[in-house]
C-alpha positions in Angstrom: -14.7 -82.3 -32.5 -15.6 -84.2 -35.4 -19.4 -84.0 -37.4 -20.1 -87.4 -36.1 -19.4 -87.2 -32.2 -21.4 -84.0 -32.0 -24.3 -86.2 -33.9 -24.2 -88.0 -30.9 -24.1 -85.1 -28.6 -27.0 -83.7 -30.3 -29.0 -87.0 -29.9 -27.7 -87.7 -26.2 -29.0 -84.2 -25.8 -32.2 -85.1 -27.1 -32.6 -88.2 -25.0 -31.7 -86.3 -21.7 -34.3 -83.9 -21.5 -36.9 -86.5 -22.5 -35.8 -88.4 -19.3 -36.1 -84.6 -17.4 -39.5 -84.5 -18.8 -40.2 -87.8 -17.6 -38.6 -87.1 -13.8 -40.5 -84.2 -13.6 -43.6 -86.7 -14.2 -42.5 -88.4 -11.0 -41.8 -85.3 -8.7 -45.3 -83.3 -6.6 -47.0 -80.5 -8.9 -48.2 -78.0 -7.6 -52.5 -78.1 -7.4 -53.0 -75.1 -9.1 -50.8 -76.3 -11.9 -52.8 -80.0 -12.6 -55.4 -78.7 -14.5 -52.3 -78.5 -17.2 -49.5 -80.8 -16.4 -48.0 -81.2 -19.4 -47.2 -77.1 -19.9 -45.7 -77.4 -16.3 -43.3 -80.3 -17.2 -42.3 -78.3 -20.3 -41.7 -75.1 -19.1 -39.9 -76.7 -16.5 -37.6 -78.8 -18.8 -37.0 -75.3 -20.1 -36.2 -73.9 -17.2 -33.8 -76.7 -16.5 -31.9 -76.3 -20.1 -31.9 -72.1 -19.5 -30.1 -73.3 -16.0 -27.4 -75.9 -17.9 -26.8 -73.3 -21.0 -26.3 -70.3 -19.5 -23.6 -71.1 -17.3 -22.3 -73.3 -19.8 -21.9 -70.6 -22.5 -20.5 -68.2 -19.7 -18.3 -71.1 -18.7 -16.9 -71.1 -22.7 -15.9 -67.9 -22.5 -14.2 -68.1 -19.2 -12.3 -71.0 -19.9 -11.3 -70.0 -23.5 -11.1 -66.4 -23.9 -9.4 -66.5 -27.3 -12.9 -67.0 -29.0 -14.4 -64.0 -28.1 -11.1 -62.6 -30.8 -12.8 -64.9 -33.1 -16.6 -65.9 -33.6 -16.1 -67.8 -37.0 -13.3 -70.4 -36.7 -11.9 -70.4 -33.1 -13.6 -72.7 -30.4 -12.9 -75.4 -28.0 -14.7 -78.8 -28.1 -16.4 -77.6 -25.0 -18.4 -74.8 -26.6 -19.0 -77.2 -29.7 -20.9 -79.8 -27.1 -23.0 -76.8 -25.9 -24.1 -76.0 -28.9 -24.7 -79.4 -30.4 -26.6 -80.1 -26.6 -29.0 -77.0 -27.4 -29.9 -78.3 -31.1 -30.8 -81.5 -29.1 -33.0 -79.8 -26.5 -35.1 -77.4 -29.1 -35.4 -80.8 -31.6 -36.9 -82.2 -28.0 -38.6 -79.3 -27.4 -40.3 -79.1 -31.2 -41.6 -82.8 -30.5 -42.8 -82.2 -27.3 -45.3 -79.4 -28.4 -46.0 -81.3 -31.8 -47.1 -84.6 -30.0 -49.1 -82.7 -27.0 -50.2 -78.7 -28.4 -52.3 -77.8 -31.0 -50.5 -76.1 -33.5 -52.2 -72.3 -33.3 -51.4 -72.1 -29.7 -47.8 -73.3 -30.2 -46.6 -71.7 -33.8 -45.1 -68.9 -32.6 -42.8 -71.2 -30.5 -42.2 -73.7 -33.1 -41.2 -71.2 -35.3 -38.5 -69.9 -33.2 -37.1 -72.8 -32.4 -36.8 -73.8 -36.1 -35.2 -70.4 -37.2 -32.6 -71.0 -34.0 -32.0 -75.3 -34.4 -31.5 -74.1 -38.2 -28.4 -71.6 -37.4 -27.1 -73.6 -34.2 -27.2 -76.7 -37.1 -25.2 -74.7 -38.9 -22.6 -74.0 -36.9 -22.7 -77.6 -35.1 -22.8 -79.7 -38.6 -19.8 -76.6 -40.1 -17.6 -76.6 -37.4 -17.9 -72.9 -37.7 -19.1 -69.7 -36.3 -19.1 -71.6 -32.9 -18.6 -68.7 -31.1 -21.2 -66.7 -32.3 -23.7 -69.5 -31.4 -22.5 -69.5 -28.2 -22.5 -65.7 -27.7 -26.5 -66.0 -28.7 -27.0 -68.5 -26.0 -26.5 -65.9 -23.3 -29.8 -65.4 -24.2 -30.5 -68.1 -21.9 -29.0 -66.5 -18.4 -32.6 -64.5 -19.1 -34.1 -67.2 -20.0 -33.9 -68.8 -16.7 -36.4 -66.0 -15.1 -38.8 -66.3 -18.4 -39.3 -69.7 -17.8 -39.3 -69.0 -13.5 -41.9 -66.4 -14.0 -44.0 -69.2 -15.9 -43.9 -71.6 -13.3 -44.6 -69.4 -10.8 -48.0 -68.2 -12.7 -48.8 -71.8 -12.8 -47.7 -72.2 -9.3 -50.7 -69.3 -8.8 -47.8 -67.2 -6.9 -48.2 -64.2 -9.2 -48.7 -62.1 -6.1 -46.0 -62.8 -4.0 -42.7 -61.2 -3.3 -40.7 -63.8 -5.2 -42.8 -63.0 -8.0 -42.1 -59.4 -8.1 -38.5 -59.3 -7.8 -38.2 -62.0 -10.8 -39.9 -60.1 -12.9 -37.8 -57.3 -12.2 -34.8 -59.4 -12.6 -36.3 -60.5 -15.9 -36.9 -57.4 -16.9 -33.2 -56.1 -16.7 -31.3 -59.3 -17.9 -34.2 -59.3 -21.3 -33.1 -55.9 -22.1 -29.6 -56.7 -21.7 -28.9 -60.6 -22.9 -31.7 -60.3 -25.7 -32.2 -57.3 -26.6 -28.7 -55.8 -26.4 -26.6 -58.9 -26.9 -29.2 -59.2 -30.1 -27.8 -56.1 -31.4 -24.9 -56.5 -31.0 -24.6 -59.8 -32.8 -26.3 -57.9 -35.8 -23.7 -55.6 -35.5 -21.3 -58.2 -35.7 -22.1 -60.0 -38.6 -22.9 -56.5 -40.8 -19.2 -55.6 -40.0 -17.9 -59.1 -40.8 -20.5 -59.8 -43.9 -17.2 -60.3 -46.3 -15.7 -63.3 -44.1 -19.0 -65.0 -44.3 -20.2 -67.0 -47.1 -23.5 -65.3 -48.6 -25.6 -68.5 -48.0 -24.5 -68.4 -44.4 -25.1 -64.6 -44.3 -28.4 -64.5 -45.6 -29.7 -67.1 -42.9 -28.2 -65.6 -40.0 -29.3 -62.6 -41.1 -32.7 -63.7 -41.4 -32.9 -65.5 -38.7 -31.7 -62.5 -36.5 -34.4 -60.6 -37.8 -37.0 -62.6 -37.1 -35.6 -63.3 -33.7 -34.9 -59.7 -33.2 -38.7 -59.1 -33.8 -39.8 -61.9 -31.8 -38.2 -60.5 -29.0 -39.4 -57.3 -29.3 -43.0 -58.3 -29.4 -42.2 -60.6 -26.1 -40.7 -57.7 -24.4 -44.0 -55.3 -25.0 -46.0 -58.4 -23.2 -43.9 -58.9 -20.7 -43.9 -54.9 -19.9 -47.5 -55.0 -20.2 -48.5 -57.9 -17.9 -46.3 -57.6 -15.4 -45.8 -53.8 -14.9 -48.1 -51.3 -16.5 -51.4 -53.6 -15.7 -49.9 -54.1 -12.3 -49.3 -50.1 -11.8 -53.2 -49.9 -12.9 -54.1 -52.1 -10.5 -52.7 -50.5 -8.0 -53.9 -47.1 -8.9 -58.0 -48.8 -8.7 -56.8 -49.9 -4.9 -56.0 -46.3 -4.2 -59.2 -44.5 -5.3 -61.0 -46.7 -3.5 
């Protein structure tokens, strides 16, 4: 796929999940979550690219094994689209906090997204290391019960069963498609630093270890909140 048809991609990409974000406008809200619309529709334009990404990068795999032998230069057209479509939803994503969050509650956010649209570029614009991208966007199979367990907590459902379970299911898949898949990729490109150009190198190195971080940091939070504060709360019920 050529430099100027995944331009398009990226901008079609863009596009779409501006029209999700304007659907979602349309569609009931819950009550609980009107006193903040606009962090509903976004997390759940999230929610819906996690959904579309994850079994789209699982999907690359399956249908063209032979990359998984090479990260750098082998890939189909099909895992070029995917991640060309996920440098259009995190340029979306960027404006959509820009235009409607002040910027100390959303840097944090912004930043990742700029570290990540700056590697996936990479790759998209190169026509190289394809794979690789697309092995870091099984990030997003977890992703789909970050962004659940957000809605929910808008949804003011944090005590239900559904609840409970996700965040269990969160749990497990963010220790194993961030946290492990993360490592591994560092792995990776350590071992293969001498068939990657130092400019490309340096970035994705970088870039992984400010991800890396990120995640790690998310992870205590998620630990905290949902587990340990729970397991406290439940321990005040029982001396009672």
């Amino acid at each position: 796929m050529d430099i100027i048809f995944a331009f398009i991609i990226t901008v079609l990409s863009f596009v779409f999940f501006g029209l999700v974000n304007r659907i979602l406008d349309r569609l009931p809200i819950p009550e609980s979550a009107l006193r903040n619309t606009w962090k509903w529709k976004n997390i759940s334009t999230s929610f819906v690219h996690s959904c579309i990404t994850a079994t789209w990068a699982v999907s690359c795999f399956y249908l063209h094994p032979q990359m998984a032998e090479d990260l750098i230069s082998t890939h189909s057209d099909f895992s070029h689209a995917l991640v060309a479509v996920s440098v259009g939803y995190f340029l979306h994503d960027i404006v959509d906090m820009i235009t409607h969050q002040k910027l100390q509650k959303s840097w944090e956010l912004l930043f990742h997204h700029v570290v990540v649209m700056t590697c996936f570029g990479i790759s998209v614009f190169l026509c190289r290391y394809v794979g690789f991208a697309v092995v870091a966007l099984l990030v997003e199979i977890n992703s789909i019960f970050l962004h659940l367990r957000q809605v929910l907590l808008l949804a003011s459902l944090s005590q239900t069963t559904i609840y409970r379970l996700n965040s269990m299911v969160n749990l497990g898949t963010y220790v194993v498609f961030r946290i492990l898949t993360l490592a591994w990729m560092t792995r990776w490109l350590v071992l293969n630093r001498d068939n990657v150009p130092l400019l490309s190198y340096t970035i994705g190195s970088l870039g992984m270890a400010i991800i890396t971080v990120m995640n790690i940091v998310l992870f205590g939070r998620l630990l905290r909140s949902d587990f340990l504060k729970a397991s406290r709360e439940v321990k005040r019920e029982k001396d009672k």
